[in-house]
N, C-alpha and C positions, 0 to 999 in steps of 0.2 A: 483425806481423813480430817485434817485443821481446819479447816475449811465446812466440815460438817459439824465440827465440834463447837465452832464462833456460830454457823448460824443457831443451833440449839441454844446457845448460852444468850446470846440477842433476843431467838424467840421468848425465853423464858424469862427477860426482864422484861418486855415489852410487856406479855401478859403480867408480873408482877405490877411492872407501874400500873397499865389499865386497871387492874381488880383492887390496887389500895387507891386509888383516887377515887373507887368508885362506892369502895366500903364505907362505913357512918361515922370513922374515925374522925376526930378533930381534923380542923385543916392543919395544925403546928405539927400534928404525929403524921399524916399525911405527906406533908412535904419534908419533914425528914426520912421517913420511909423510902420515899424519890431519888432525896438524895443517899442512901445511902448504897440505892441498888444503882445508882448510878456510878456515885465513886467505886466502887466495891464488885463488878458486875456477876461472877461466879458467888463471892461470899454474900454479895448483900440481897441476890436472889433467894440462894441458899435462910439466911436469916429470916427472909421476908416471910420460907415458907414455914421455917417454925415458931415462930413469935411474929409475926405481921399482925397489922389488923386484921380481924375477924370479920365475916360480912354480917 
């Protein structure tokens, strides 16, 4: 079950980073976005999908 639950939580910052890097956001919002689903990886997913950049 743990083990399903980290790869979901991986998948789902992998595509968060892909889609804000790839969004028209500044690069400064950009790479703090990165970083923050990266420190952060369930909340900074979480965050990216209600306030992230927009595409």
């Amino acid at each position: 079950m743990s083990l399903w639950l980290g790869m979901l939580i991986l998948t789902v910052n992998f595509i968060a980073i892909y889609k804000t890097l790839r969004s028209s956001a500044e690069i400064g919002r950009k790479y703090l976005w990165v970083f923050l689903i990266c420190l952060l990886p369930l909340l900074g997913a979480l965050l990216w999908l209600f306030k992230g950049p927009k595409v």
